[in-house]
C-alpha positions in Angstrom: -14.9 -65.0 18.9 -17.7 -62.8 20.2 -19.4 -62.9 17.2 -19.6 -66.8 17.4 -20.4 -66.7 21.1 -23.4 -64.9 20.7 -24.3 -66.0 16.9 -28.5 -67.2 16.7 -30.7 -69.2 14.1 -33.6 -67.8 12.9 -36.3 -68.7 10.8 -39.6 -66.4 9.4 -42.2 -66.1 6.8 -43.6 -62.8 4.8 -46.5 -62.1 2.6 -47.2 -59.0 0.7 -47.7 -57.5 -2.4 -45.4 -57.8 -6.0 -45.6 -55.8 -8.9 -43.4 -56.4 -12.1 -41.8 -52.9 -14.0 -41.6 -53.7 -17.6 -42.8 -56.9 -17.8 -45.4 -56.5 -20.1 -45.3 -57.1 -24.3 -46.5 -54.8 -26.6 -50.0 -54.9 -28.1 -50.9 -57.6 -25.2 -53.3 -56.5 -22.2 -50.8 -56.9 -18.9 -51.5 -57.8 -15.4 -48.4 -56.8 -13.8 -49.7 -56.9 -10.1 -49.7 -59.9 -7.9 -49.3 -61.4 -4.1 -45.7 -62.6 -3.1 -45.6 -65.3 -0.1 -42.4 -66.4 1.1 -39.9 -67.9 3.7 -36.4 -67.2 5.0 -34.0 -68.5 7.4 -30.8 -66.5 8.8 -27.8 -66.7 10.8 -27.5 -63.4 13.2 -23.5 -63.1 14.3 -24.4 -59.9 16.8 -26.8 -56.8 16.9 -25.9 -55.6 13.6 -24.8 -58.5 11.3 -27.1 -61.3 9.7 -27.1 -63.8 6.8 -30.4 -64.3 5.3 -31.6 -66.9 2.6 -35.0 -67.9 1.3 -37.5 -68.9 -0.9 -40.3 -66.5 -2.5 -43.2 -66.3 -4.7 -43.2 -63.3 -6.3 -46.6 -64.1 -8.0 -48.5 -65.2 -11.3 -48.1 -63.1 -13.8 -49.7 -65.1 -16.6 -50.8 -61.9 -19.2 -46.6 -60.5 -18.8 -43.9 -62.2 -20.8 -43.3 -64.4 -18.1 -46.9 -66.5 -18.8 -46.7 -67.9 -14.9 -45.0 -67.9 -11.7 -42.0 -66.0 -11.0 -40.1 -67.9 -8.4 -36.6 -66.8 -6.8 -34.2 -68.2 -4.5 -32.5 -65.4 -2.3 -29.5 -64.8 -0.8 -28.1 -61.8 0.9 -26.2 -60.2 4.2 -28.6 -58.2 6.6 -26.8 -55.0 8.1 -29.4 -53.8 11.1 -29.0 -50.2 12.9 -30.8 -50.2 16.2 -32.7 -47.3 17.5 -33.9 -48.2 20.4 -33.9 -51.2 22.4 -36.7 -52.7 20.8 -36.6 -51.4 16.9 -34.1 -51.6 14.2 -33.6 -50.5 10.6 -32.0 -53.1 8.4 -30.5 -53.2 4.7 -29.8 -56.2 2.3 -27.6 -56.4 -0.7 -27.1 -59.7 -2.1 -28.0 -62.1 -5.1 -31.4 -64.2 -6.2 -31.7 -67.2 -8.7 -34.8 -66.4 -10.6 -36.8 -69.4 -11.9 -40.2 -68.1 -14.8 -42.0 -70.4 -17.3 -39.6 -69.7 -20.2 -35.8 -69.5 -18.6 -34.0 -69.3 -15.4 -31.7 -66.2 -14.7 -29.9 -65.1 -11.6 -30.0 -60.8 -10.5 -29.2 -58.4 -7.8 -31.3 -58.0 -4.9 -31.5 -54.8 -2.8 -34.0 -54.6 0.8 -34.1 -52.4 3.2 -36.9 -52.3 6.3 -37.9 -52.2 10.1 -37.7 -54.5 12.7 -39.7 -55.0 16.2 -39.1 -57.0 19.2 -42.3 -58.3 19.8 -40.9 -60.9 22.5 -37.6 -62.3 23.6 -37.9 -64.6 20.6 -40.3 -63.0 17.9 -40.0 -60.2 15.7 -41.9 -58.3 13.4 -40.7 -56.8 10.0 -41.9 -54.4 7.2 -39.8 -54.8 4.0 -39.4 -53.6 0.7 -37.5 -55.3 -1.5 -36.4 -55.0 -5.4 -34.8 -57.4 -7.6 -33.0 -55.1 -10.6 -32.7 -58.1 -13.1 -35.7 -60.6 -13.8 -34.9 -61.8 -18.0 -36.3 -64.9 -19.6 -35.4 -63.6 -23.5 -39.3 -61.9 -23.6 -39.1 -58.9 -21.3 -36.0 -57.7 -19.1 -38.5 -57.1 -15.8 -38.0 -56.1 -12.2 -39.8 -57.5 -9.4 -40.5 -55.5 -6.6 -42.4 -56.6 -3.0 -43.7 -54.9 -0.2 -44.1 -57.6 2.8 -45.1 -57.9 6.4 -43.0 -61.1 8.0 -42.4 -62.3 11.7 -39.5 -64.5 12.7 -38.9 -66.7 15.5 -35.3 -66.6 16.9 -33.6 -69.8 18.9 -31.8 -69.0 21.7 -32.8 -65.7 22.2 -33.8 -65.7 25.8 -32.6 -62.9 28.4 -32.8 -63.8 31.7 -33.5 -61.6 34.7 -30.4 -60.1 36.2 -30.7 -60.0 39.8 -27.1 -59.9 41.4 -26.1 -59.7 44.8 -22.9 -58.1 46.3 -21.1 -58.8 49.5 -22.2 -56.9 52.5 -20.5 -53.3 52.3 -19.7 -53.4 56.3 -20.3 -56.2 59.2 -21.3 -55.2 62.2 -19.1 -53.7 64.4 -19.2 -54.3 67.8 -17.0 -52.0 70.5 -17.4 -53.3 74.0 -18.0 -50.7 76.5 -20.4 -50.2 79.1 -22.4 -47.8 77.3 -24.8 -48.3 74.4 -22.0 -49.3 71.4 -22.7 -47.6 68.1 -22.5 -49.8 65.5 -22.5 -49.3 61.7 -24.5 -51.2 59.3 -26.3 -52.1 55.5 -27.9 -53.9 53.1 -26.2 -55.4 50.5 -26.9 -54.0 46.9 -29.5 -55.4 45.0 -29.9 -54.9 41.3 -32.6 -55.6 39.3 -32.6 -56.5 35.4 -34.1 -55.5 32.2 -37.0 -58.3 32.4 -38.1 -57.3 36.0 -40.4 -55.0 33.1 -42.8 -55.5 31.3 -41.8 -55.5 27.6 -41.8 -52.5 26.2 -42.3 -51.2 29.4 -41.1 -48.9 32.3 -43.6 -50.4 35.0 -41.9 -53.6 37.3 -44.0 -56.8 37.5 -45.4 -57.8 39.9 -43.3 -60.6 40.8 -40.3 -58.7 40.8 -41.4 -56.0 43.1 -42.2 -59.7 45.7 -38.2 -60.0 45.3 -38.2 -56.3 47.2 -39.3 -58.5 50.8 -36.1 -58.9 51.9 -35.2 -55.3 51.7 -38.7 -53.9 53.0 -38.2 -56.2 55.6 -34.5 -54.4 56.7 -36.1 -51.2 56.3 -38.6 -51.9 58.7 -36.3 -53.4 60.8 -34.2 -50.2 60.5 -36.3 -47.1 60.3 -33.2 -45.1 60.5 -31.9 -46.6 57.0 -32.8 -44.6 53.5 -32.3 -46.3 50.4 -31.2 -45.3 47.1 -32.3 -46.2 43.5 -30.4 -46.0 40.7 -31.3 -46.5 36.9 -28.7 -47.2 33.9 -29.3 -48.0 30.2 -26.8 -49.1 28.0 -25.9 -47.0 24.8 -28.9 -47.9 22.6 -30.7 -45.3 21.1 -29.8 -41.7 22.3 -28.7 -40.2 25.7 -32.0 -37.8 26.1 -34.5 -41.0 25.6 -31.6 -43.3 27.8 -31.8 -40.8 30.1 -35.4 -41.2 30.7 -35.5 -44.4 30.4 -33.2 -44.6 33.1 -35.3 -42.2 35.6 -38.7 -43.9 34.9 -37.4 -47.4 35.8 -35.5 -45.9 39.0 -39.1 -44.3 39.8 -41.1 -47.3 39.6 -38.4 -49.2 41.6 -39.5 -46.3 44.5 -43.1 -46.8 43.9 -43.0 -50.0 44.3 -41.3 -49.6 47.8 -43.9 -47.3 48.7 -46.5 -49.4 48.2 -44.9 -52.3 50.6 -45.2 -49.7 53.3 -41.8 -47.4 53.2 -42.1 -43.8 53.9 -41.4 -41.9 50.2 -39.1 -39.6 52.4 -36.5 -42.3 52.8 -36.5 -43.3 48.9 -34.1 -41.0 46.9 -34.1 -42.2 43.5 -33.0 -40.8 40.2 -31.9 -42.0 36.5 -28.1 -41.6 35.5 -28.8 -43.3 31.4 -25.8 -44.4 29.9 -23.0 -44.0 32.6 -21.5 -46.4 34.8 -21.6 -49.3 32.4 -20.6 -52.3 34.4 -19.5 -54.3 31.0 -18.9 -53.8 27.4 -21.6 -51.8 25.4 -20.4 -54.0 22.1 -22.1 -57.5 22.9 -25.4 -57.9 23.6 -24.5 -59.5 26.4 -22.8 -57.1 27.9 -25.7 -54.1 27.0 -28.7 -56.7 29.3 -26.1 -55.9 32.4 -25.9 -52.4 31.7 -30.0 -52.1 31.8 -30.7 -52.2 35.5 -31.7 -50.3 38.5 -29.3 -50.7 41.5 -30.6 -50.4 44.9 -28.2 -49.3 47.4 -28.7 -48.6 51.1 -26.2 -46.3 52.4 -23.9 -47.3 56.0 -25.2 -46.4 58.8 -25.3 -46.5 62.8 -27.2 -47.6 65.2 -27.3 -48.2 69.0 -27.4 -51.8 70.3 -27.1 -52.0 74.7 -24.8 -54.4 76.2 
């Protein structure tokens, strides 16, 4: 069920180069280097789990046994092992119908390559790949390619993640002659992943604008202090998290100083991958657990009756 809830279509294209291992026939000069152009669509099921299936030109190789193109028709599951949020190694192991000038022939297929998030919806790969099995009766060949590819993904939007939770304390009034001491807040505000820049710790521009309301209370309140909090979720390891985490948290701060609020009352810090607010297993769940929380602690004030 989560797999299917948060399942995406995919489509790409890769170009490269090909080379042929024992395709050539004895006593005949052999060209067995070419250019492979191809294109693929697959089925991603989560973070670590695609289905991939294509079409590829592995080249002309007209002075090999094959005399022409080599042609194939893929088919294969995609394992993927993130590293960080933004790059992944991935496998394949699957099956390709091979289609040459003299017979058609079906063979193994083994890949393996990186991926980076270039946007929310395009990715960029480097791929090798190796087809074990490539036999028209002439030669018993195997194709090999080395591609760059890019892929555009449906769906795969995150949204900013700005929540807001009920006020920690009303005011409380006591009525007495004297000045009453009341206790007071701010409610926390917490601020996504895509309040960054990609690939970035620094906060946009228009996110820091959705700071007003709180620079505003501060101002309002000089005797408030505030206190920022990053989290990651469990990509990639704890020492880089945990960075990842205090950077983010910083330039929360910075951009509180710069609306006018003394450093002095900003105490922020990084705590990486603890305090997940939902599961680390769906992706879903990992875009709530990168954020920066920003919490202003109770406190009292005088009002006069």
């Amino acid at each position: 069920m989560a797999s299917a809830a948060h399942a995406e279509v995919y489509v790409g294209g890769k170009m490269g180069k090909s080379w042929m291992d024992d395709a050539c026939v004895a006593g005949h000069a052999c060209d067995k280097d070419g250019s492979t152009l191809g294109a693929f669509v697959g089925y991603e099921m989560n973070d670590y789990f695609s289905v991939e299936t294509g079409f590829e030109n592995l080249g002309d190789f007209d002075q090999t046994g094959f005399g022409g193109h080599v042609e194939a028709i893929t088919l294969a599951p995609k394992f993927s092992l993130p590293i960080t949020e933004d790059i992944a190694l991935y496998g394949k192991v699957g099956g390709a119908y091979l289609m040459t000038e003299g017979k058609n022939d079906y063979s193994y297929l083994g890949a393996a390559g990186v991926e980076f998030n270039v946007s929310h919806n395009v990715t960029a790969r480097a791929e090798y790949q190796t087809i074990t099995d490539i036999n028209n009766d002439v030669v018993k060949a195997a194709g090999n390619t080395a591609t760059l590819g890019v892929s555009f993904k449906f769906g795969g939007n995150d949204e900013v993640v700005v929540e807001e939770e009920p006020v920690v304390a009303e005011v409380v009034e006591e009525v007495v002659v004297a000045p009453v001491v009341v206790t007071k807040t701010f409610e926390t505000q917490t601020v996504g992943t895509d309040s960054f820049a990609l690939n970035s710790t620094e906060l946009s521009a228009n996110s820091a604008d959705k700071l007003n309301d709180l620079v505003a209370f501060l101002n309002e309140y000089p005797q408030a202090n505030v206190d920022v909090i990053g989290y990651t979720d469990t990509s990639g390891s704890a020492a880089y998290n945990q960075k990842v985490s205090e950077k983010r948290a910083e330039s929360v701060a910075h951009a509180l100083v710069a609306k006018g609020i003394d450093a002095s009352r900003i105490h922020a810090r990084g705590e990486g991958e603890n305090n997940p607010i939902a599961s680390n297993d769906t992706r879903e769940g990992r875009e709530q657990n990168r954020r920066v929380e920003i919490v202003v602690p109770e406190f009292d004030y005088q009002v006069q009756q």
